[in-house]
C-alpha positions in Angstrom: -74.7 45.8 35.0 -75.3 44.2 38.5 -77.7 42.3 37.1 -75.6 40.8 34.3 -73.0 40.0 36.8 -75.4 38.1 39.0 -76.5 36.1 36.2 -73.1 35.3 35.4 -71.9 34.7 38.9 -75.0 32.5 39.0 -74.1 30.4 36.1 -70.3 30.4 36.8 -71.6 29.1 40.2 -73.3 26.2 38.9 -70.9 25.1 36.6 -68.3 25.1 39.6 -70.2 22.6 41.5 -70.7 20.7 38.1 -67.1 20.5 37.6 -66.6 19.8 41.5 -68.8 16.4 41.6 -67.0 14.9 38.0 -64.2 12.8 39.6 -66.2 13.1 43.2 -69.1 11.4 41.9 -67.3 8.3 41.3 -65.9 7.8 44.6 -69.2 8.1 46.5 -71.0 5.1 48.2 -74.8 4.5 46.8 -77.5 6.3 48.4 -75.5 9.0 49.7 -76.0 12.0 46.9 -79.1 14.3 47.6 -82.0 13.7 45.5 -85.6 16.3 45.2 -88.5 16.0 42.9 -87.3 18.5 40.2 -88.1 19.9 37.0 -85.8 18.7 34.4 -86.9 21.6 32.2 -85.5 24.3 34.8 -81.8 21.9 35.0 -82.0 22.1 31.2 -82.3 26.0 31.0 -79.3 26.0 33.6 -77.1 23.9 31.0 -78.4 26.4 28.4 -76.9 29.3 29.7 -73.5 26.9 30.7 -73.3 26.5 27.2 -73.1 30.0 25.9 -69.7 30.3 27.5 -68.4 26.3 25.9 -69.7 26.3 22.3 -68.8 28.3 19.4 -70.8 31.3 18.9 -71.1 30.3 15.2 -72.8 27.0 16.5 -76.7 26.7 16.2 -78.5 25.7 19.7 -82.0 24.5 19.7 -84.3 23.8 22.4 -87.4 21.7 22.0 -89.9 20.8 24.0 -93.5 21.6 25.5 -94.6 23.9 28.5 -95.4 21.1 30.3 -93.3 20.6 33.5 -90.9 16.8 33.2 -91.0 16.3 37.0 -88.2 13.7 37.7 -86.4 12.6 41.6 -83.1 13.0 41.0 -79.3 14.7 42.1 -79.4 18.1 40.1 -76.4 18.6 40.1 -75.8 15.0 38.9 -78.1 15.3 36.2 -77.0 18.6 35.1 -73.9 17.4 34.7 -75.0 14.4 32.4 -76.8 16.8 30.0 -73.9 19.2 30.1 -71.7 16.0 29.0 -73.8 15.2 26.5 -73.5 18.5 25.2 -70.0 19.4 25.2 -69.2 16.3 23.8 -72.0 17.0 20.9 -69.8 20.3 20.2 -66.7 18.4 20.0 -68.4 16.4 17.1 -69.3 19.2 15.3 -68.4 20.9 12.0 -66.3 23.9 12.4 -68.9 26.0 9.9 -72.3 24.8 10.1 -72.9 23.4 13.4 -76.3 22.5 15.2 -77.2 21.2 18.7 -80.8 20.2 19.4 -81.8 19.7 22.7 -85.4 18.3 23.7 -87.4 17.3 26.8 -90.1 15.1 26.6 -93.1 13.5 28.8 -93.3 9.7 27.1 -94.6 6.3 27.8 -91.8 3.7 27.2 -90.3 0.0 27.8 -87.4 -0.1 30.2 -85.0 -2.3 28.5 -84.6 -5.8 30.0 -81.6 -7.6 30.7 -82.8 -10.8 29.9 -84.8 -9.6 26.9 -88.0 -10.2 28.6 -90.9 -7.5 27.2 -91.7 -4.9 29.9 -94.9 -2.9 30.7 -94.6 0.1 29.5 -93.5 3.0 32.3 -93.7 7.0 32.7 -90.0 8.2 31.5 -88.9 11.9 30.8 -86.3 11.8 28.0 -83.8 14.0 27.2 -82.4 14.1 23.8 -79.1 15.5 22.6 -78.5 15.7 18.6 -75.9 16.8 16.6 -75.0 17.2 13.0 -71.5 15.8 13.5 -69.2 13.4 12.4 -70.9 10.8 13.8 -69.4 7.5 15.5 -68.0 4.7 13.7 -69.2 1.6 13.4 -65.2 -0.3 15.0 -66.5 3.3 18.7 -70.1 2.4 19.7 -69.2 -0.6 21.5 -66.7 1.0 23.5 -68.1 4.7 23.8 -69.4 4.3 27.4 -66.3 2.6 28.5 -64.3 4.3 31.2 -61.1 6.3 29.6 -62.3 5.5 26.2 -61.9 8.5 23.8 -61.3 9.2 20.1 -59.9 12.8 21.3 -57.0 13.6 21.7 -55.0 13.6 25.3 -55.4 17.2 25.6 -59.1 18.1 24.7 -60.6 14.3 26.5 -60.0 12.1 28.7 -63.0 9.7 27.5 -64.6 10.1 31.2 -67.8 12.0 30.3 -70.2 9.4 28.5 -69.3 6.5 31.0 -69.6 8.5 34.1 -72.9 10.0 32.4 -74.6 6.3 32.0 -73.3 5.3 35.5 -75.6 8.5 37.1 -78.3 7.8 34.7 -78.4 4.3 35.9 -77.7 5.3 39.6 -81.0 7.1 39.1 -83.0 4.0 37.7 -83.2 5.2 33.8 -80.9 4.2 30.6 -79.1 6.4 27.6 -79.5 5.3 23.9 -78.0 6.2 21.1 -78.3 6.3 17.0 -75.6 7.6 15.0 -74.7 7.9 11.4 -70.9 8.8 9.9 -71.1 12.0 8.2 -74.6 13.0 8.9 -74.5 13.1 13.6 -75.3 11.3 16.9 -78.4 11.3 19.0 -78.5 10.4 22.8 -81.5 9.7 24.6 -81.8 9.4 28.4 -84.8 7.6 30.0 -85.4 9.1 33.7 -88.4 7.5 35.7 -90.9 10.1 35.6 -93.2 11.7 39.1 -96.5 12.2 37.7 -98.0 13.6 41.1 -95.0 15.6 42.8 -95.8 16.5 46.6 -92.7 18.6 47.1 -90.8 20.3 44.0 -87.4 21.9 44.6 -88.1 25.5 44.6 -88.0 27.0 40.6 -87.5 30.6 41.1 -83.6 32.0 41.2 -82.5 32.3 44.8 -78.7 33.1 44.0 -78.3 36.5 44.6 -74.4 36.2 44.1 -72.2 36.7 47.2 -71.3 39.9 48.9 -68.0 41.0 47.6 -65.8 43.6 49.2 -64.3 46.4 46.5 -60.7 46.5 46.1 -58.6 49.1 48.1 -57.8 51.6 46.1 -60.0 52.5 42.7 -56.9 52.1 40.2 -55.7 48.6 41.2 -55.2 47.2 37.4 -56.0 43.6 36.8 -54.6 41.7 33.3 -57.0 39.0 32.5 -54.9 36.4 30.0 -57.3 33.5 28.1 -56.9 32.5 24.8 -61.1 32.1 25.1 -62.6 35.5 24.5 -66.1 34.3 26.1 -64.0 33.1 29.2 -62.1 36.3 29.3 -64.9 38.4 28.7 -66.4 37.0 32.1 -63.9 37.5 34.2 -63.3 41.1 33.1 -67.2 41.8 34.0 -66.5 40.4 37.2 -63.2 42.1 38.0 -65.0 45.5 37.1 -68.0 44.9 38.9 -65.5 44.4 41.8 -64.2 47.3 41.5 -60.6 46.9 39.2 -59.4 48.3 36.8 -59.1 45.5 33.6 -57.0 45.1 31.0 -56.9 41.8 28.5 -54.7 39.5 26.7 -55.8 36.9 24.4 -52.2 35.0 24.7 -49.0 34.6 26.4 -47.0 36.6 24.1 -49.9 39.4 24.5 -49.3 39.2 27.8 -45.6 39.7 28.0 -45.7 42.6 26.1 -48.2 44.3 28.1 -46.2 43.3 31.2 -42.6 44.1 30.2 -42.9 46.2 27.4 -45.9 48.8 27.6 -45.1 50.7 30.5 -48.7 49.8 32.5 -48.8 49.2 35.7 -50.0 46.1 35.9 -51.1 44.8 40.4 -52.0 41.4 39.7 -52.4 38.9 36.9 -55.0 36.2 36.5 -53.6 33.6 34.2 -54.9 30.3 32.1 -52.3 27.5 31.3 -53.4 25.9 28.2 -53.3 29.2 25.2 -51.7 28.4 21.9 -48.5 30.9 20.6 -47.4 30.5 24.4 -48.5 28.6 27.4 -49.6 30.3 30.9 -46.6 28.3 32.2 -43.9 29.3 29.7 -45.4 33.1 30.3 -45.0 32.7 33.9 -41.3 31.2 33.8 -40.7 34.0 31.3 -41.9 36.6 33.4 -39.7 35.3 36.8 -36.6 34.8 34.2 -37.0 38.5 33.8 -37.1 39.7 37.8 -40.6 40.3 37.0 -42.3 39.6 40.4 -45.9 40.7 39.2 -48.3 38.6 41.4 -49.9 35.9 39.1 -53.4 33.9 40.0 -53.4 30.8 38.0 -56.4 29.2 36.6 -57.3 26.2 35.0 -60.1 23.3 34.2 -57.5 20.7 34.8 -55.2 19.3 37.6 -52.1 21.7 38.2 -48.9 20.1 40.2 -48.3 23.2 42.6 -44.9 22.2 42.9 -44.2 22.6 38.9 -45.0 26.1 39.8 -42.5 26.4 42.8 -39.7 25.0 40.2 -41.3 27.4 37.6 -40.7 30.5 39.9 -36.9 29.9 39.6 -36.3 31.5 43.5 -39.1 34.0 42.8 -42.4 34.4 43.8 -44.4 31.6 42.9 -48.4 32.2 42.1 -50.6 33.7 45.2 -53.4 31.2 44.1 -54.5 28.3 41.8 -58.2 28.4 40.7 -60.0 25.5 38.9 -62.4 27.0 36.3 -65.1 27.5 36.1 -64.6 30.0 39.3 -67.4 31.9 41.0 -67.5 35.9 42.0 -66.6 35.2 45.0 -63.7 33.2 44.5 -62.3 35.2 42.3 -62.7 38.0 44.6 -60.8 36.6 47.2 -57.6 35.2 45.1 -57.1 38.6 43.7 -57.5 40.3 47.0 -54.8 38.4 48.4 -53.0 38.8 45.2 -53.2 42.9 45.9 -53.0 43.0 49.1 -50.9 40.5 50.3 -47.0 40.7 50.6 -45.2 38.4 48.3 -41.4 37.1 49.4 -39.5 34.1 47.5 -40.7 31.5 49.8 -44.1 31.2 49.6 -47.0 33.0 47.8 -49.4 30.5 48.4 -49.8 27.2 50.6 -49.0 24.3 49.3 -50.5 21.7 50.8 -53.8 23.5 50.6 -53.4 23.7 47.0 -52.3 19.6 46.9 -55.2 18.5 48.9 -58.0 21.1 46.4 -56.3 19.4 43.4 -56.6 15.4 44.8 -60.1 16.6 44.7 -60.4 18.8 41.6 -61.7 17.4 38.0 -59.9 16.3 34.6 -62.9 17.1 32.5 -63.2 21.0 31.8 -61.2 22.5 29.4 
């Protein structure tokens, strides 16, 4: 069990520094993010197990690719995040039924594209690959599907970031994404990275996270609701909550949720809640629970940008939440927003600090759902 819950923390961990540097990358001067010689091979087995918690168990993922170590000098985290973007928006391509992702590293000998069209001498690249058996782009997108804000989703599922800030890293590391696509039949990306044929110094390869130390919860029968419409999602955070000691209970929506709170007769200490569910949002469950008198102390989490003060006018002159967490959230974190949910007070003031919460969401992402 321990070890399942490392492993998890471990991957939840990485994916919170993933979603961390989306918007952050941007605003950084050159020269300033922190490159090793690395194996792209061990990033890509990191994005592997991201990905079992963000696709569809029904879709297919295949990885391809020789034993051979694809040493590249590069931002991990940067480059971790452009394969995870190529990824995710791979899934959002796909069919609902029959959906494949390939995913390859290669060692290859290519020209670096010129921009005056002049031949080049053939270099030492590692190439990642990306395809999908999806809907493919249209002929009126690929112009404009590496431009800033461009996106054929819709407002709540893109914000047509994750391709353009994807080619800017690839480029801030000297290489270049290409791309075939066909309509009806899927898309392939390629990114070129300058290859290290002789690395001195690798970035260690073994798994150093042995997860943070965590305090158990006072008392043994402190109950927990975990509320996410996304069972894998939920499924975490009850693994986590038991490993630290709760007791857990679920709810796959909002209307779930209220009739577990108001209507079952279970105790319930604390509630972690996600905003965006279908049937009813995390925000109409909260204003519905503080319409009620119910003063239940709520953590709210979310992969996008929450106003705190919606939540204060939410709360309607009762408690308002005792945290807001960006997802993905670590052990850790989690640990300590639902141990100052438990333990912690509340009063119809303040449950949780406001301009903390103002200054962590200038800096928080758009891109994770």
């Amino acid at each position: 069990m321990r070890d399942k819950l490392q492993n998890a923390n471990h991957a939840t961990t990485r994916a919170a520094e993933l979603v961390k540097s989306l918007l952050g990358y941007s605003r950084r001067s050159n020269g300033t993010s922190i490159r090793k010689t690395t194996n792209l091979k061990r990033l890509l087995a990191d994005v592997q197990n991201l990905l079992k918690h963000s696709v569809d168990p029904r879709v297919t993922i295949q990885m391809r690719g020789g034993m051979d170590a694809s040493y590249v000098t590069a931002d991990a985290t940067q480059i971790e995040q452009v394969m995870l973007n190529l990824c995710l928006n791979a899934r959002d391509a796909l069919p609902a039924d029959k959906g494949v992702i390939e995913i390859a590293v290669e060692n290859v000998t290519h020209q670096k594209p010129s921009a005056t069209g002049a031949p080049a001498e053939a270099s030492d690249f590692v190439m990642l690959v990306v395809r999908d058996n999806g809907h493919g782009i249209s002929e009126e997108h690929r112009g404009r599907i590496f431009e800033p804000f461009f996106t054929t989703k819709s407002s709540t599922t893109g914000t047509g970031l994750g391709l353009s800030t994807a080619q800017d890293i690839v480029r801030e590391h000297g290489g270049w994404v290409e791309f075939d696509s066909e309509v009806g039949r899927g898309t392939e990306f390629r990114v070129f990275l300058p290859r290290v044929l002789n690395p001195e110094q690798v970035e260690d390869e073994g798994p150093v996270d042995n997860g943070p130390t965590v305090n158990a919860p006072a008392g043994a029968q402190t109950t927990i609701l975990v509320v996410d419409d996304e069972a894998p999602v939920r499924s975490i955070a009850m693994n986590m909550l038991a490993f630290l000691g709760y007791r857990v209970l679920e709810a796959g929506d909002g209307q779930q949720a209220l009739d577990i709170l108001l209507r079952s007769g279970e105790k319930i200490d604390a509630v972690l809640l996600d905003i965006y569910m279908p049937k009813l949002s995390g925000r109409d469950t909260f204003k519905e629970l503080r319409a009620v008198g119910n003063d239940v102390p709520v953590v709210v989490c979310s992969g996008f940008v929450i106003d705190p003060d919606e939540f204060m006018i939410l709360s309607q002159g009762h408690p308002p939440p005792v945290d807001i967490m960006l997802k993905p959230y670590s052990l850790d974190g989690l640990s300590k927003a639902l141990a100052k949910a438990v333990q912690k007070p509340l009063d119809r003031e303040s449950a949780f600090d406001l301009t903390a919460s103002r200054s962590q969401m200038a800096q928080a992402p758009m891109l994770v759902s």
